[in-house]
C-alpha positions, 0 to 999 in steps of 0.5 A, spaced: 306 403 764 304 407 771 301 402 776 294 403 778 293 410 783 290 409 790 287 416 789 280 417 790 275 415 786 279 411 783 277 403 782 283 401 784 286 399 792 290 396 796 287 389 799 291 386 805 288 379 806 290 375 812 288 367 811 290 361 814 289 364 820 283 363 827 281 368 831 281 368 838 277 372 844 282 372 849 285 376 852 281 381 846 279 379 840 285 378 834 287 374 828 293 370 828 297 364 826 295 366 819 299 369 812 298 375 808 298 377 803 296 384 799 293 385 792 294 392 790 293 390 782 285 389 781 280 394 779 275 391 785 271 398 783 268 393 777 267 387 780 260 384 784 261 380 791 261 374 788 267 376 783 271 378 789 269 372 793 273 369 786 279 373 787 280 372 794 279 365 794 285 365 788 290 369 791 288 364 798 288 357 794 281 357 798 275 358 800 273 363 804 266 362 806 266 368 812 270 376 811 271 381 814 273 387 812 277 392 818 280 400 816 288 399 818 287 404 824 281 401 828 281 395 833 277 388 831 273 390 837 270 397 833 271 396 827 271 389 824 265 388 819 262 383 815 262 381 807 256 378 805 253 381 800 253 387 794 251 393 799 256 390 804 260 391 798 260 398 796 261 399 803 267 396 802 270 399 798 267 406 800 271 404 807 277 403 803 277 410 799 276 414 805 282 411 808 287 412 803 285 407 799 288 401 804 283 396 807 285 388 811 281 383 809 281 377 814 278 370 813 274 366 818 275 360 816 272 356 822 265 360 822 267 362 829 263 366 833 266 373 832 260 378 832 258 375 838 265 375 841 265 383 839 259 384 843 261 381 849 268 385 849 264 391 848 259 389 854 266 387 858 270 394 857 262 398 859 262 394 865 270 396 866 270 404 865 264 404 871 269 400 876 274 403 881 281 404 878 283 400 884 278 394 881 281 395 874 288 393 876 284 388 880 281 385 874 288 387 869 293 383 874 287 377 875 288 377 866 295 378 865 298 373 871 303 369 867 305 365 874 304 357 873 306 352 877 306 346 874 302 341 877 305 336 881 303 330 877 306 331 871 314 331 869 317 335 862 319 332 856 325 335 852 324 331 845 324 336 841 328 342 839 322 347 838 322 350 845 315 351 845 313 345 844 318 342 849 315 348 854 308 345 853 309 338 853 307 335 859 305 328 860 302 325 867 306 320 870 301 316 872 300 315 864 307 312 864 308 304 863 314 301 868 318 299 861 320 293 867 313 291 868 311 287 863 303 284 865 303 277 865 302 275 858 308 279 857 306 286 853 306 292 857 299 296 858 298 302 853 298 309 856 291 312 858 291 319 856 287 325 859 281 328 856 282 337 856 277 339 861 273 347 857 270 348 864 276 350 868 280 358 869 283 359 862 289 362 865 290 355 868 289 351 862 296 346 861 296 342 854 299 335 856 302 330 851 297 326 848 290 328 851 284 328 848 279 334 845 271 333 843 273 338 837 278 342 834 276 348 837 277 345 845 284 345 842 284 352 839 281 355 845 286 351 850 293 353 845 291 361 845 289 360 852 295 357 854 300 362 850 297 368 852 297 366 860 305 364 859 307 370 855 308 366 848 308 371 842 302 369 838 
């Protein structure tokens, strides 16, 4: 039996959802850390949201509870569009059409604020295109210099064999207890770790062994942050 044809006015697409994953606004908006996978096999023409709601939650093993939908050719900044209801749906489906019957769904799983960011890149890219080329290279230096130097309180820990997670675990010295300096009932102090600080330059964030967040999104903003300015592939 032939398989189901992307043709137009067929019912039948090619759906790539991307799961398991986080957006980030830095240095542009993108998707990453997550899987993939591609449904090529539903008539999604016969279904309502809800029910394909139910289909990428059974292909992700997950609830997908934000969706985003994007054309192939365009960036997240221009095209990236929400799924919430029926009209969005149709929309949906008519977008895929008119692509070849291709389309990338993506999951947001943490509820970012995605469309603010989108708003906020946009607003940044009008304010670059009436700068000087001199202040455009300014500005691309200024967001792109991977140049580090660590700080001089902290020494690197070879531990592991991942090495990026040697490269980023630091730990202060002064959190390090003398294994010869017992107190004097005889245990040694425990080590006092530093708590990430979301206010500083996001170039200049450094994730050091042991240190504390408010929440998991200091954390995620602090590893996008830091693999970005030191030229890591997300």
């Amino acid at each position: 039996m032939a398989g189901p044809s992307n043709a137009k006015g067929s019912t039948y697409i090619q759906v790539d959802v991307h799961y398991d994953g986080m957006f980030s606004p830095i240095p542009h908006l993108i998707y990453y850390l997550n899987q993939k996978t591609s449904i090529t096999d539903v008539d999604f023409g016969g279904l309502n949201f809800k029910e394909f709601i139910y289909v990428l939650e059974d292909v992700t093993k997950g609830k997908c509870p934000v969706v985003y939908y994007c054309l192939g050719h365009k960036s997240m900044r221009d095209g990236l569009t929400p799924l919430k209801n029926d009209d969005d749906y149709r929309r949906f489906l008519d977008a895929a059409h008119g692509n070849e019957g291709k389309i990338n769904v993506y999951i947001d799983h943490y509820n970012d604020s995605v469309l603010d960011w989108i708003e906020e890149e946009k607003e940044e890219k009008s304010v670059d295109s009436e700068s000087s080329d001199e202040d455009k290279d300014s500005v691309m230096s200024d967001a792109l210099s991977v140049d580090h130097e660590p700080d001089e309180e902290v020494i690197p820990l070879t531990k592991s064999d991942d090495p990026f997670l040697n490269y980023i675990s630091v730990v202060p010295k002064d959190d390090f207890v003398d294994e010869d300096d017992d107190s004097d009932n005889g245990t040694k102090e425990a080590p006092i770790y530093p708590f990430h600080d979301s206010t500083q330059k996001w170039d200049t964030m450094q994730p050091i062994l042991g240190m504390r967040f408010c929440n998991p999104q200091e954390l995620k903003q602090l590893v996008s942050n830091y693999a970005v300015a030191n030229g890591f592939n997300l």
